[in-house]
C-alpha positions, 0 to 999 in steps of 0.5 A: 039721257046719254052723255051726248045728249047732255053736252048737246043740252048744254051747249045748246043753253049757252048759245046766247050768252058764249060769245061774251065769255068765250076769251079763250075760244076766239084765241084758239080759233084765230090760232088754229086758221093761222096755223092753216093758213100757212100750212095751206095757203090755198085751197083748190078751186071749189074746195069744200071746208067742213067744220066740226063744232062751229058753235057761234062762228068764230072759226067759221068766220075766219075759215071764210077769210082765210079761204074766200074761194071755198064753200063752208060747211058749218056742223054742230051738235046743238041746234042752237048754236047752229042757228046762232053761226047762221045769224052771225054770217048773215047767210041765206040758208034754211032754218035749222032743224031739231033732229039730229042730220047726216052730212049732207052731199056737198056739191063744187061750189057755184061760180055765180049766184043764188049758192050761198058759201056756207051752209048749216047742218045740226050733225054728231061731229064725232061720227060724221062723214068727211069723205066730200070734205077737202079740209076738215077744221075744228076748235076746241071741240074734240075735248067733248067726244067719248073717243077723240083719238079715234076721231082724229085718227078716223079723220084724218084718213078721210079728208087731205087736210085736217086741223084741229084745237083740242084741251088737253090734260092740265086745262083747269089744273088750278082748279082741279087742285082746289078741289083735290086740296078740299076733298072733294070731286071737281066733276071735271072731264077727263082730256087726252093727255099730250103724251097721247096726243103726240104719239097718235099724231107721230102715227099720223104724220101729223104736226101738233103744238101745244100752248098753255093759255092763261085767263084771269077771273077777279072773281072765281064765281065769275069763273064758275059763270063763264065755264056753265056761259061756254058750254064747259062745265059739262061734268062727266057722266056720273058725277054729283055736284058737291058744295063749293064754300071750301073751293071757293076759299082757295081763291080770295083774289080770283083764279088764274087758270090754264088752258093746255091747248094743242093744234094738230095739222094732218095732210093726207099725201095719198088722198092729195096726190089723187086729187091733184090728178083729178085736177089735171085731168079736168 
């Protein structure tokens, strides 16, 4: 099973229970549409959002919002929480697939009815195609890709406008260090360091902000529980589970652990300059 593979498994097996311990997620989410939001109060008439990563929909939701005039996109690796964005937005969509879709054409939004705003594709957001899209978003998915800097670099050539949560290096440090103190290996992904993340983005022109999000668990097995609940305690290829009890002892009143979140808009002068064009001569 490729490392892919694996991550789309286990996000597919937290779809049911993600929302009830996904804190920091809805955070980031909120942070990042309000990041947009003032960056782009609007969008051109038509617009067509692609969302990378859409998971049970709570950036979806808030893109559809913030946006009321654009047509959504919602995309991600597994089915399940594909089928669980469709249910929460109520939208009249068809089922969702098993296997693995290309981006799909997107085509200017219809003024009157039967389209709907938003449509569902299961699509590998690390290689999809986001030509058609006039924003790209993204939260907190970035962290999963095998190359997220290629992704984002690749991205934000594609589209006018790009916003993405990523995690950073430093995220779960707290737990990182017991394992580390009790010799043994956290299994813990490797993130892009901020170092790394704003030298890309000076590339780019992009602005990044980083915040350290804390989140309190009175009990560390109820962190173990929540990481496995959000799809995050995918370890990295190669590593073998090693026992807890001496990790454990590190936390007898529970675990404070830190999220190193950054935010990272991209505006693409040429393609909105050539849009706006299209837009006079229409």
């Amino acid at each position: 099973m490729s490392d892919k593979q694996r991550i789309a498994r286990t996000f597919a097996a937290a779809a049911s229970d993600y929302d009830a311990h996904a804190v920091v997620q809805r955070h980031a989410a909120q942070q990042l549409a309000l990041r947009a939001q003032t960056q782009w109060p609007q969008l051109p008439a038509a617009a067509r959002m692609l969302e990378i990563g859409c998971g049970t929909g709570n950036l979806s939701t808030l893109l559809l919002q913030t946006y009321p005039h654009a047509e959504l996109l919602a995309t991600d690796l597994a089915p399940t929480m594909v089928e669980a964005c469709r249910q929460r937005l109520g939208a009249d969509a068809p089922q969702v697939t098993e296997a693995l879709q290309p981006f799909p054409p997107l085509q200017p939004m219809q003024a009157t009815p039967p389209t709907p705003r938003v449509r569902f594709a299961v699509a590998d957001g690390e290689h999809i195609d986001a030509h058609a899209a006039d924003l790209v978003a993204s939260s907190l998915v970035f962290q999963w890709f095998a190359d997220p800097a290629a992704a984002l670099r690749r991205l934000a050539l594609q589209t006018p406008r790009l916003a993405v949560a990523t995690l950073l290096d430093g995220t779960f440090a707290e737990w990182r260090a017991a394992h580390t103190a009790a010799g043994v290996d956290d299994g813990v992904r490797s993130f892009m360091t901020e170092e790394t993340l704003r030298a890309l983005c000076a590339q780019l022109g992009a602005s990044v902000v980083v915040e350290t999000v804390h989140e309190y668990h009175p009990d560390v097995l109820q962190f173990v529980r929540a990481l496995k609940a959000i799809g995050a305690g995918t370890a990295r290829p190669g590593h073998r589970p090693a026992p807890l009890q001496r990790v454990l002892r590190a936390f007898p009143h529970g675990i404070a652990v830190s999220y190193r979140v950054a935010y990272v808009l991209a505006e693409n002068t040429s393609l909105l300059g050539r849009l706006r064009l299209l837009d006079m001569r229409g």
